[in-house]
Legacy VTK file of the C-alpha trace (Angstrom):
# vtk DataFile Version 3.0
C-alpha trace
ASCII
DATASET POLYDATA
POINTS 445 float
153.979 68.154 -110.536
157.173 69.792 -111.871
156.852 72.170 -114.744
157.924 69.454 -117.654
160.530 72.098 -118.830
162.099 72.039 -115.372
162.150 68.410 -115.321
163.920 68.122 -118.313
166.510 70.992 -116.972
166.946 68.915 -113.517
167.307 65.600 -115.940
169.868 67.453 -118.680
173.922 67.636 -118.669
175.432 67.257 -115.353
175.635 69.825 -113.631
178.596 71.175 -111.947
179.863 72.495 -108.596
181.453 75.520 -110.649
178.281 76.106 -112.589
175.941 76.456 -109.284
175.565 79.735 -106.858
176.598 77.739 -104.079
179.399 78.976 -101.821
179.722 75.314 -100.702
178.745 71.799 -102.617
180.182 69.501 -100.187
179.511 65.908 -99.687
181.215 63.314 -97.085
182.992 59.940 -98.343
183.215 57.259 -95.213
186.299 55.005 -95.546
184.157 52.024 -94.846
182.526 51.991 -98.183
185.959 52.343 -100.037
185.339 49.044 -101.422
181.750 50.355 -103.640
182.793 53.827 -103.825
186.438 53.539 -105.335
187.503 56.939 -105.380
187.488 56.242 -109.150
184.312 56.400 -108.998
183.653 59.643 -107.328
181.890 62.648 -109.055
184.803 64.857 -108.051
183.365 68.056 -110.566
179.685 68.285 -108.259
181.193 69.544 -105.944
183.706 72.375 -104.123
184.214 70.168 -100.831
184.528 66.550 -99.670
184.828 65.499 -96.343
186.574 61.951 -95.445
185.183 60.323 -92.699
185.572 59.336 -89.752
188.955 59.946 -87.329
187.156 59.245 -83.928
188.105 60.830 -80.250
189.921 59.059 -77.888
190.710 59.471 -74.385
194.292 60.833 -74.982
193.279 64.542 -76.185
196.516 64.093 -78.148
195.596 61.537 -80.253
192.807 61.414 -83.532
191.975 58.012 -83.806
192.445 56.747 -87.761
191.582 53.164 -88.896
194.961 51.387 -90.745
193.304 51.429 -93.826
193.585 55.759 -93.585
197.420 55.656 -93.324
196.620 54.728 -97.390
193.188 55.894 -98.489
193.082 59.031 -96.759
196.375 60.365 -98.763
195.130 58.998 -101.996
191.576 61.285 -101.252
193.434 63.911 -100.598
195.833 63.705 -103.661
192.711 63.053 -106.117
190.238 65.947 -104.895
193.497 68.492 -105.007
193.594 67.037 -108.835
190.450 67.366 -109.665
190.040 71.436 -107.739
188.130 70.426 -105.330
188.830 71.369 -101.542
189.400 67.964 -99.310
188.325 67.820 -95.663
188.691 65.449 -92.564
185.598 64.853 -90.722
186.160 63.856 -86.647
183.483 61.907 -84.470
180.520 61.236 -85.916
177.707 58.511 -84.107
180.395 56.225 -83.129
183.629 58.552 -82.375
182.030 61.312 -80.078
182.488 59.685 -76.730
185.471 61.828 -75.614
184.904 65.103 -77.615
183.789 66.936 -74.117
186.933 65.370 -72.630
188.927 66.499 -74.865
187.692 70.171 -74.666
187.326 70.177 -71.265
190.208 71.660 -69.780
193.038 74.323 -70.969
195.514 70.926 -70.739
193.447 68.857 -72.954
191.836 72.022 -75.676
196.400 72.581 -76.430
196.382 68.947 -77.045
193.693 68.425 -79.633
194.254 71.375 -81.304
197.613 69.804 -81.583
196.492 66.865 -82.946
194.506 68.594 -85.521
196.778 70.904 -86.893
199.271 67.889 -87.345
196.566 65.832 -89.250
196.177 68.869 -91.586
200.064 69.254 -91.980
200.870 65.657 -92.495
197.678 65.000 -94.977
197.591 68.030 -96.744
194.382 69.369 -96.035
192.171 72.078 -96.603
188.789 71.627 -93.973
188.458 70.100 -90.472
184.619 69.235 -90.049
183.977 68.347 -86.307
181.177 66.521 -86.397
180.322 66.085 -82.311
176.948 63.928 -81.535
176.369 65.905 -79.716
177.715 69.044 -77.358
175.689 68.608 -73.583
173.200 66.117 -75.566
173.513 62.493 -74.843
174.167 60.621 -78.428
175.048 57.175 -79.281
174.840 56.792 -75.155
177.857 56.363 -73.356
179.364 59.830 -74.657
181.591 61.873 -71.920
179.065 64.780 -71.073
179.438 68.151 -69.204
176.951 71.360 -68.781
180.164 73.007 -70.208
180.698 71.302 -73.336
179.226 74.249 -75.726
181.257 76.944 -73.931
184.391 74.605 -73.890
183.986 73.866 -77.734
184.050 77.438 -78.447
187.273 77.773 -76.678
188.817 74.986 -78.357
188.043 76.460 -81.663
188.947 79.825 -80.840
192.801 77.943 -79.693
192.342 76.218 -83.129
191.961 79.319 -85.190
194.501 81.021 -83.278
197.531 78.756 -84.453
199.039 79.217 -87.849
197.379 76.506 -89.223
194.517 76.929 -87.999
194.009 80.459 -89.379
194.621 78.987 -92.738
192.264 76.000 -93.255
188.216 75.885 -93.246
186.706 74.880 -90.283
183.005 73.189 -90.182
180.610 71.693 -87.561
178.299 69.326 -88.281
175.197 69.587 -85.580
171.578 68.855 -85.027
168.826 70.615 -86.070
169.158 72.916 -82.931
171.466 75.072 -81.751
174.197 73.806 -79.234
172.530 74.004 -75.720
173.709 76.768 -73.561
172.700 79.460 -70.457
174.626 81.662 -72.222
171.445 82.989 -74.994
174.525 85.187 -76.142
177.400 82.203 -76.611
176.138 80.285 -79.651
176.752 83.972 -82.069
180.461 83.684 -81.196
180.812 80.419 -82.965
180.497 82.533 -86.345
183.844 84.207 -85.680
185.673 81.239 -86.163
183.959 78.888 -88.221
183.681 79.146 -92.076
180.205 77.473 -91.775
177.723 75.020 -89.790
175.785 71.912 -91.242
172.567 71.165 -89.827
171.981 67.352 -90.390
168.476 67.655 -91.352
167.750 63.519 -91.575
167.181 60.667 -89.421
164.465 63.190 -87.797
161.670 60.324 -87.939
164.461 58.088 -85.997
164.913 60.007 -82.844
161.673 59.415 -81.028
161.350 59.880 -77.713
162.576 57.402 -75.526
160.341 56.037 -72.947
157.101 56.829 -75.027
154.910 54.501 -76.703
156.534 52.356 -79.281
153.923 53.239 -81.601
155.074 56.342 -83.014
154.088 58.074 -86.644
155.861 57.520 -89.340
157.226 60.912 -89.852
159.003 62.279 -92.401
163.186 61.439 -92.633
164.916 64.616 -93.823
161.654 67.667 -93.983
161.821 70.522 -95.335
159.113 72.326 -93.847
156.898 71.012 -90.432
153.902 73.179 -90.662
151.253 70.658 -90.507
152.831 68.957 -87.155
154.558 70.827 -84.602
158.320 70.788 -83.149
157.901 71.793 -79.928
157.644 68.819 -77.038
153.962 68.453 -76.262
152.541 70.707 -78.673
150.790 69.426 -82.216
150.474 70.796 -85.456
148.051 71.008 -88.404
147.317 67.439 -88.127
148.046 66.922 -84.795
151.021 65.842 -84.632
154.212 66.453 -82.930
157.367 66.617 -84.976
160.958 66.549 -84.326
162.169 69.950 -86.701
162.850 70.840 -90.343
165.302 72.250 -92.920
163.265 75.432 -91.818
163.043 75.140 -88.167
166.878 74.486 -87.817
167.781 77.287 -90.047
165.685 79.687 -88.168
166.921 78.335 -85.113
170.533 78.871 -85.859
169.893 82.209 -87.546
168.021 83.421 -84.391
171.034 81.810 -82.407
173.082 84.399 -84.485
175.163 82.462 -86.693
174.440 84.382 -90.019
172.731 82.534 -93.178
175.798 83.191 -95.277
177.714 80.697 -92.354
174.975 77.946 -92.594
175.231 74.698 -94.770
172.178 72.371 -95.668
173.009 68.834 -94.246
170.905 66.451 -97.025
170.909 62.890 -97.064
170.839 60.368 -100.091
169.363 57.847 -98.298
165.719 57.292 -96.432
164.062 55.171 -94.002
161.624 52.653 -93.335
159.052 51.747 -91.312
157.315 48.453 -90.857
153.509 49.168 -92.092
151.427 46.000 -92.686
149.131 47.020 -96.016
146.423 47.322 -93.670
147.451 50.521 -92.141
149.704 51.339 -94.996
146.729 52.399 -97.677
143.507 54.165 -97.418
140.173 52.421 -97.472
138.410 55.433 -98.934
140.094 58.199 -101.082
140.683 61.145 -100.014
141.431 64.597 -101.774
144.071 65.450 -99.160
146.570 62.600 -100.444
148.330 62.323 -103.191
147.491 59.111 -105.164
149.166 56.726 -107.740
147.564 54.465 -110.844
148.711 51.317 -110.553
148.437 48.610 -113.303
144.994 47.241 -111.053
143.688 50.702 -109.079
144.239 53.681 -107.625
146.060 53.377 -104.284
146.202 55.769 -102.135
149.165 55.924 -99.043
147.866 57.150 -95.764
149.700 60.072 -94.518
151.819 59.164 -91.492
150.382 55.811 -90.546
151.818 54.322 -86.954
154.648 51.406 -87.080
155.668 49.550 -84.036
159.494 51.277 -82.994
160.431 47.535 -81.747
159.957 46.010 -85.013
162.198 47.003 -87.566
163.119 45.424 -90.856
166.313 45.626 -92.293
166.477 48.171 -95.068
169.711 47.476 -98.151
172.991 46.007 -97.799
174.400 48.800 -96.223
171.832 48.709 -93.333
173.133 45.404 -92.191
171.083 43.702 -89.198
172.866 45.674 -86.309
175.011 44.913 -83.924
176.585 46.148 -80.768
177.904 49.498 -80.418
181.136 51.077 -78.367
178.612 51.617 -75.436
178.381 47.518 -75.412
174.370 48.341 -76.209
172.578 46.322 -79.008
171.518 48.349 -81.469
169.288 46.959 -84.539
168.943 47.522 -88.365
168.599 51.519 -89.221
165.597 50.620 -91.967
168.115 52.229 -94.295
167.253 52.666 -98.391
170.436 54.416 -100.097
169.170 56.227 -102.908
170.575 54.334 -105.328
169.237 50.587 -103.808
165.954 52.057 -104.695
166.642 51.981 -107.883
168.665 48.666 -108.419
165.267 47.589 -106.613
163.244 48.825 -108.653
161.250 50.753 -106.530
162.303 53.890 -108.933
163.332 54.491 -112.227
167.130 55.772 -112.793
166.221 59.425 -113.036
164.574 59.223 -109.521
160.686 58.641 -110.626
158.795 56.365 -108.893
158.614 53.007 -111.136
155.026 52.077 -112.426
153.180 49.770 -109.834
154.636 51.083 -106.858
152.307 53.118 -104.167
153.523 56.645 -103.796
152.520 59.739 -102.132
153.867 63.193 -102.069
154.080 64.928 -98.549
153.062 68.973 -99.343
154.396 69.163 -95.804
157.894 68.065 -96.069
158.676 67.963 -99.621
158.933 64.570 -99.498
157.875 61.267 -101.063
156.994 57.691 -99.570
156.467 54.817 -101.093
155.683 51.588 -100.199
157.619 48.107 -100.862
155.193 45.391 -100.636
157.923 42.844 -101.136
160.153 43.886 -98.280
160.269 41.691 -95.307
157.170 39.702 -93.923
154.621 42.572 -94.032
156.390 45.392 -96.384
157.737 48.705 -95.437
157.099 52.275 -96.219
159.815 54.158 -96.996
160.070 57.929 -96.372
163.111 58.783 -98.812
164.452 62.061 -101.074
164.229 61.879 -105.071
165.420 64.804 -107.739
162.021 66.921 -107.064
162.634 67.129 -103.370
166.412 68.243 -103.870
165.401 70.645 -106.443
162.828 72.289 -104.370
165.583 71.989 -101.251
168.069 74.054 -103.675
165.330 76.471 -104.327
165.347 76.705 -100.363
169.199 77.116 -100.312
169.066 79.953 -102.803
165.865 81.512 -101.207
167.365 81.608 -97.611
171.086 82.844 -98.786
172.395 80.209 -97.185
176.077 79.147 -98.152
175.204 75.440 -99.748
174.774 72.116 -98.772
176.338 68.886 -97.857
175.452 65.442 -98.798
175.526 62.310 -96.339
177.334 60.804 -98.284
178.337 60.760 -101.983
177.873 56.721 -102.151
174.636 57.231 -101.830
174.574 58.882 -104.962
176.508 57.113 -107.627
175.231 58.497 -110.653
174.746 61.996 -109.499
171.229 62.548 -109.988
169.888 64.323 -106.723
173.231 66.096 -106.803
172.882 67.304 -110.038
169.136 68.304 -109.149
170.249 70.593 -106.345
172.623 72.485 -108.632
170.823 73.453 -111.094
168.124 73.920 -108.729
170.667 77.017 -107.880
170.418 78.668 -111.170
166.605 78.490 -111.820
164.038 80.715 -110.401
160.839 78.179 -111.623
160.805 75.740 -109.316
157.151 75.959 -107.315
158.170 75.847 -103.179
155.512 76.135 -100.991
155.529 79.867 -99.262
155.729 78.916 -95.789
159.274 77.078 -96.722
160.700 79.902 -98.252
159.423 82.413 -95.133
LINES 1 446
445 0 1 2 3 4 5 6 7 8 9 10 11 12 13 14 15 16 17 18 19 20 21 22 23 24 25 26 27 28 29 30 31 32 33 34 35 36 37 38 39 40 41 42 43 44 45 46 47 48 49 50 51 52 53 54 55 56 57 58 59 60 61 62 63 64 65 66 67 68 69 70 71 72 73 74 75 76 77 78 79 80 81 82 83 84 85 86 87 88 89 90 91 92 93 94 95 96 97 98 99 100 101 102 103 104 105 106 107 108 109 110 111 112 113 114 115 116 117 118 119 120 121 122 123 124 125 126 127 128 129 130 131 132 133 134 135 136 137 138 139 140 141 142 143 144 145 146 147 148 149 150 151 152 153 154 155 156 157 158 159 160 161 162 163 164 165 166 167 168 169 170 171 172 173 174 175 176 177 178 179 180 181 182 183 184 185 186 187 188 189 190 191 192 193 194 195 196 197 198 199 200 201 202 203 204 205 206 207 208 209 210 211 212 213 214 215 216 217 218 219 220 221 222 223 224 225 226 227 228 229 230 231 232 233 234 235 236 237 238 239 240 241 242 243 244 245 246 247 248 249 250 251 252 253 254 255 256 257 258 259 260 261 262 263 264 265 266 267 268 269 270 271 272 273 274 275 276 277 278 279 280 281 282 283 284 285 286 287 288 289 290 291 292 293 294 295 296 297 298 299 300 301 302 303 304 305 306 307 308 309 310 311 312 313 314 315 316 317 318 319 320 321 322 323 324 325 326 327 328 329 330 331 332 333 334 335 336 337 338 339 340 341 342 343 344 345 346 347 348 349 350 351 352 353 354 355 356 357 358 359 360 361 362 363 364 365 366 367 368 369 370 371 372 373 374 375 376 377 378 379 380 381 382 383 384 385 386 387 388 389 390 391 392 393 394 395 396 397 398 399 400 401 402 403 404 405 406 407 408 409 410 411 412 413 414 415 416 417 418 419 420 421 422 423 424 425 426 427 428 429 430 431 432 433 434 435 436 437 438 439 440 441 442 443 444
C-alpha cells in the first residue's frame, strides 16, 4: 500500500499542468466522442498539450482526410486550448487512417505533397503540434496498410522536408509509435529522428491485445499498459520469471528507444485511461488455495484471491462499456469484434471502483508487483464475468515516479474522455513533485 500521506497528496487539490516537472502533459481528444466530452467539459489546466484526433491518409498525398464535423469542432478546439494556455495539436492516422502513410512518403513527388498538406492544416487551423501517429512504419497494422521495407527511412525524409519549410520549423512535431523502435537495416537511422522531432510517444497499452497471430487462442491474460515485464519475458520464444512470454513495457520501450538513440529528454509516456478484459469463467478466475505470492481482497463473505494471469479463450470476447460497442467491419472489409474495453471512468459509474479510483468493497482485486497494475474481476459482466486488467491513481502515480526517475519529457493520455474528473491525471502530476512514492528498483533501472 501507498504511504496514507501520499494518498491523501495524490487525492488533494487538482493538480495542474503548470504545477508538475513535466516538459509535456499532453492528452488526445477524438472527435467521435464530441458528443460526452463537450469541450466544455475538458480539464484544459492538466495539461500543456492536446492533440485532436484523427485526420486520416488518403491516397492523394495532397490531401488530409477530415470528417465534416472538423470543418466546426476542430476550430472551436483550437480557439478554446489557445484560451485556456494550453498548446493544441492535430493528430494524423491512427488504427483506422494509416493505410497510405508509406504511400504518401514514398517518393520525393508524394513527401512535397504531404508536407504540403500539413503545413496548410497548421496555417488554416491555427496550430501549434502535428502528432503523426502511423500504425505502423514496415509493420503490418489494422491489415490492409500500404507497406514498404523503406517506410522508416522514407518517414525520416518526409520529416526532415517538413521541418525544413517555414512552418514547419515553427510548430512541434510528435510521433506516436509502438513500444519498439521503427524497424530498420540502418542500426544508425532511428538517432536521426531526434533532430527533427520535439518528442516520441510510446503507446504503452493494448500490449495484452496483440497476441500472436496463428498461435493458440488460449493466451494469458497479460497485463494492458505494464510498467515493468521482469517476471515474463519480451523477447519471441523466450520466458520470464514465471514463464511467460510478454509483449514489452513502459521500461522495455524506453530502453529500446534510448538505445535506438533518441535521447530521454525527446521521449513521451503514452498512458491509457482505459483497460481490458478478458473472458475468465470464476473457475479459472480465483485461486483454490491461497497463496502468499498474490495479493488478496476481504470481501463481505471471504478472502478471494485472483490468480495471476489465468488463460481466456482469444475467440471469445465480451463486450466491455458503451464505448466498446460490439465491432464491426473495418476499412480492410475484415470483421473485427468488441475491444473488451473499460474506460476508466465506466468503472466507476459501474461500480466496480469508488470515485477516487479504489477498488469498491466486494469486488476481487489483485495488485500485479510486476506491472504496476491492478485486475479485478466483474462477476456480473456477460455470461461468465470478465477480468479486467485496467490503471487506477496508484499505478499513474508510481508511472509519474517513472517519468521523473527516467528524465523523460512527460506523458500523454489516450484520451482525456477517459478521464472526466481528472483523477489519474491529477495522480501523475503530483506524482512529479514527490520523491515518496515506493517503485519497485528494477522499474526505475
Amino acid at each position: 500500500m501507498l504511504p496514507r500521506a501520499l494518498l491523501l497528496a495524490l487525492f488533494a487539490s487538482p493538480a495542474t499542468a503548470a504545477s508538475s516537472n513535466y516538459t509535456v502533459a499532453a492528452g488526445w481528444y477524438p472527435n467521435y466522442h464530441v458528443d460526452t466530452v463537450p469541450l466544455s467539459s475538458v480539464l484544459w489546466s492538466r495539461f500543456t498539450h492536446l492533440i485532436y484526433a484523427f485526420g486520416t491518409t488518403t491516397e492523394d498525398a495532397r490531401t488530409i482526410q477530415l470528417v465534416d464535423s472538423d470543418a466546426e469542432l476542430l476550430p472551436q478546439f483550437v480557439a478554446e486550448a489557445h484560451k485556456n494556455g494550453v498548446k493544441a495539436g492535430l493528430s494524423i492516422g491512427g488504427w483506422g487512417g494509416s493505410m497510405f502513410f508509406s504511400s504518401n512518403v514514398g517518393s520525393q513527388q508524394n513527401r512535397t505533397a504531404f508536407v504540403d498538406a500539413l503545413t496548410e492544416l497548421v496555417e488554416k487551423y491555427d496550430l501549434d503540434l502535428i502528432d503523426l501517429d502511423w500504425e505502423f512504419p514496415g509493420i503490418q497494422g489494422m491489415g490492409c496498410n500500404i507497406l514498404s521495407d523503406q517506410d522508416t527511412e522514407n518517414f525520416l525524409l518526409m520529416l526532415q522536408s517538413l521541418r525544413a519549410t517555414p512552418i514547419g520549423a515553427k510548430i512541434q512535431i510528435s510521433v506516436a509509435t509502438s513500444v519498439k523502435p521503427f524497424p530498420t537495416t540502418n542500426t544508425s537511422l532511428v538517432q536521426h529522428f531526434a533532430d527533427v522531432l520535439d518528442w516520441v510517444t510510446p503507446m504503452v497499452y493494448d500490449l495484452s491485445w496483440n497476441w500472436t497471430a496463428g498461435s493458440s487462442r488460449m493466451q494469458r491474460a497479460l497485463p494492458s499498459a505494464p510498467l515493468d515485464d521482469w517476471c515474463y519475458a519480451e523477447t519471441p520464444g523466450a520466458t520470464g520469471d514465471n514463464g511467460l512470454a510478454g509483449l514489452g513495457s513502459a521500461k522495455s520501450a524506453v530502453d529500446a528507444w534510448v538505445s535506438a538513440g533518441i535521447p530521454r529528454s525527446k521521449i513521451v509516456l503514452g498512458v491509457p485511461a482505459y483497460g481490458h478484459s478478458f473472458d475468465v469463467n470464476r473457475t479459472t478466475a480465483f485461486l483454490t488455495t491461497p497463496s502468499s505470492s498474490s495479493s488478496s481482497l476481504s470481501t463481505s463473505s471471504a478472502p478471494i484471491q485472483l490468480v495471476p494471469y489465468p488463460q481466456y479463450d482469444t475467440l471469445n470476447h465480451t463486450p466491455g462499456d458503451t464505448w466498446d460497442g460490439t465491432g464491426g467491419v473495418n476499412p480492410c472489409g475484415a470483421y473485427n469484434g468488441p475491444g473488451g474495453t473499460f474506460q476508466f471512468f465506466s468503472l466507476v459509474e459501474q461500480k466496480y471502483l469508488l470515485e477516487n479510483g479504489s477498488v469498491a468493497p466486494g469486488i476481487p482485486y489483485r495488485w500485479d508487483d510486476c506491472s504496476q497494475t491492478p485486475y479485478l474481476y466483474a462477476a456480473d459482466h456477460g455470461k461468465q464475468g470478465v477480468l479486467i486488467s485496467y490503471v487506477d491513481p496508484k499505478s499513474f502515480g508510481v508511472r509519474g515516479q517513472f517519468i521523473k526517475a527516467n528524465e523523460l519529457a512527460g506523458f500523454s493520455m489516450w484520451e482525456v474522455g477517459g478521464d472526466p474528473r481528472g483523477v489519474l491525471v491529477d495522480a501523475i502530476l503530483s506524482a512529479s513533485k514527490n520523491d515518496s512514492l515506493a517503485v519497485t528498483p528494477s522499474a526505475l533501472d
